[in-house]
N, C-alpha and C positions, 0 to 999 in steps of 0.2 A: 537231455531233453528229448520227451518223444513228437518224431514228425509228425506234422496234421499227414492222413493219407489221402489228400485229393488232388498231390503234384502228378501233373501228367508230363511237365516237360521240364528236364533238366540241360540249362547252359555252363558249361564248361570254360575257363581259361583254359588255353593252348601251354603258351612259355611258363615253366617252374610251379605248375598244377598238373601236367599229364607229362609234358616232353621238359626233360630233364635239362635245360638252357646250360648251365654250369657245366656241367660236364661237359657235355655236346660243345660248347664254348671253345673250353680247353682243350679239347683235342683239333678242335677246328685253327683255334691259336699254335699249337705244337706244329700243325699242320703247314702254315704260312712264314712263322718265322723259321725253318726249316728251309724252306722253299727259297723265300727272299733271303738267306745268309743275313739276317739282322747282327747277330753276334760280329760281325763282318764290319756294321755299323757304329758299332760302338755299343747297343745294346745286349747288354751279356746279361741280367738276371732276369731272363724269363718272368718270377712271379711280380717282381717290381715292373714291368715292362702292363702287364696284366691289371696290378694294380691301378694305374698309369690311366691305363684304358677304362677301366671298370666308372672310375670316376668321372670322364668325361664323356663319355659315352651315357651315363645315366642325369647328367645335368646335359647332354642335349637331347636324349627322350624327352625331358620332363618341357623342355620349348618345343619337340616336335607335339606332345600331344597338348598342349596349349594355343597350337597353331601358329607357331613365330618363326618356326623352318617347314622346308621344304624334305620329303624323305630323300631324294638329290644330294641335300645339301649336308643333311645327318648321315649320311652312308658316308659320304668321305672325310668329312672335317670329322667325324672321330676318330679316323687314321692320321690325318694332316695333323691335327692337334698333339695328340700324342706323340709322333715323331718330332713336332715343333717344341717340346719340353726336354726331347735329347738333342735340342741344336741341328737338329736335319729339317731339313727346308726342301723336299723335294717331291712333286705334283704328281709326276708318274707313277715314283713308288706307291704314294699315296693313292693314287687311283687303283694302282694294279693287289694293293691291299683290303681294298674296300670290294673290290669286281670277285675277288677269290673267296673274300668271306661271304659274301652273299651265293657264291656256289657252291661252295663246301659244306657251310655250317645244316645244309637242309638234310646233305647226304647222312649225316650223323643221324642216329637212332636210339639212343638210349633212354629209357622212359623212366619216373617212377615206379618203385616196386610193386607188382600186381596189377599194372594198368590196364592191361587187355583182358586178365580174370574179372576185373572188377566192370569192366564195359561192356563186358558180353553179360555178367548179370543185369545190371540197369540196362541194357537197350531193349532185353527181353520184358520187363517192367514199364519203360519209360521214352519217350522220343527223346534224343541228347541232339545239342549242338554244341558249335562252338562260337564265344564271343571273342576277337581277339585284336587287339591294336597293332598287334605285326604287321609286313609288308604282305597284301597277298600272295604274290606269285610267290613267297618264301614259304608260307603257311603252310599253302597247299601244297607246298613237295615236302616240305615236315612231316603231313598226316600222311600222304602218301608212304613216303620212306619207312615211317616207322610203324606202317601198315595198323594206322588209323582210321583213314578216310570211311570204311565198309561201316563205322558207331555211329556217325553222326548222317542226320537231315538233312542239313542247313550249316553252311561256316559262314556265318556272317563277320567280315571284316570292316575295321575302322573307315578303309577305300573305298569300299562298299558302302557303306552305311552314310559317309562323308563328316560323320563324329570319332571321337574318340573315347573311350575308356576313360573318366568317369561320366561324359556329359552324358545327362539323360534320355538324351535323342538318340545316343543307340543302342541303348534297351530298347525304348520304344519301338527302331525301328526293327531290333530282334525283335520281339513279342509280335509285329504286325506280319515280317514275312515269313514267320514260324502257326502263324496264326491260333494265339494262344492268351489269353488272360494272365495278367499279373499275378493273380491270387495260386495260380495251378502252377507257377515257374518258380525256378529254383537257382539261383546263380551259383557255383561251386569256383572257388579263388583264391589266388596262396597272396595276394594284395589287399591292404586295408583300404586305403584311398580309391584307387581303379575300380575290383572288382567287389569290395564288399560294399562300401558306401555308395560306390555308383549306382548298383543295383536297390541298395533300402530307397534313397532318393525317389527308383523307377516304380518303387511299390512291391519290389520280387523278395522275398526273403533269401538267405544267405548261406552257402557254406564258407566255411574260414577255412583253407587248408595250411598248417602249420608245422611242417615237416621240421624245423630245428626246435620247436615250441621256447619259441620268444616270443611270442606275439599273445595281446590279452583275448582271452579266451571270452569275454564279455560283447563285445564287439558285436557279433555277430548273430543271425537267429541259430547256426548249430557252428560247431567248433570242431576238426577229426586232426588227427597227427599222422594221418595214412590214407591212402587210398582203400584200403581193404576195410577202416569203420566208415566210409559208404554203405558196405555192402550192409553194416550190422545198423546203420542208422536208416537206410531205404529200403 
């Protein structure tokens, strides 16, 4: 489909649309059970220990952005949880798990391929920010680290905004502190629910980013399997 040409502002997802989570993840994980001698614990397969995690950690995203926890509360009990399913029961480690990965995983820096070719195109074209449900101060040493921060405007966060990813209110309040109309903005998101819906909702039309292409191509107002058809679609 060809884009209308009258988008002046493109918002961006942060996690698994620009800065590569899974990976960055995984090494931040290699990182800590290394550190902590988990294997020590009884925990010896790595990917099963991840899997473990992966799963309870995104059923309690889905009640942090629902508003039923606390970010407090979700930082730790998805280390507490997960060690509580290998029978370890213990508050320290679990704290000193949760404190590590909140400082490790920002220093990591690996993006999608083409990310900063493709953002120095559009910034030259377009004002870009970023829309993002992560923890601030995590965010912003993301963009930092992975020498981002110089693309965008404006990073408007969930803390910030006091909504979440998909509810309407914080598009809106992106659009008002970006000062821009619905019709000229452009939501770019590797989420169906979050970033794509949230934003039709807002009135913003949509990119879909679909890096493993499983996901329906219909969905959304444009559909790319790369950061580089940006460039060919803007």
């Amino acid at each position: 489909m060809t884009p209308r040409n009258n988008y002046t502002d493109l918002f961006f997802d942060l996690d698994r649309t620009l800065w590569d989570f899974d990976r960055n993840s995984q090494e931040t994980f290699l990182d800590i059970h290394n550190k902590y001698n988990l294997p020590g614990r009884g925990i010896t397969d790595f990917d099963e220990f991840m899997t473990r995690y992966h799963k309870i950690n995104s059923e309690l995203w889905d009640y942090y952005r629902k508003g039923q926890i606390e970010k407090e509360v979700l930082n730790v009990s998805r280390f507490s949880l997960t060690l509580s399913s290998y029978g370890i029961k213990d508050k320290l480690l679990s704290e000193g798990l949760a404190k590590d990965y909140v400082e490790i995983s920002p220093t990591k820096n690996h993006l999608y391929p083409d990310a900063h070719s493709v953002l120095e195109y559009l910034s030259a074209k377009y004002v870009l920010h970023i829309i993002t449900n992560g923890f601030e101060e995590i965010q912003l040493r993301k963009l930092k680290n992975a020498g981002l921060e110089k693309f965008f405007s404006n990073v408007i966060t969930s803390e910030d905004a006091g909504y979440k990813k998909p509810d309407i209110n914080i598009f809106r309040y992106a659009l008002a502190v970006s000062k821009v109309n619905p019709e000229q903005s452009l939501m770019i998101g590797d989420d169906i629910e979050v970033d794509i819906i949230g934003a039709r909702d807002a009135g913003i039309d949509q990119v879909l980013v679909d890096y493993e292409k499983c996901l329906p191509n219909d969905i959304s107002t444009y559909y790319v399997n790369s950061l580089q058809e940006l460039s060919l679609l803007l």
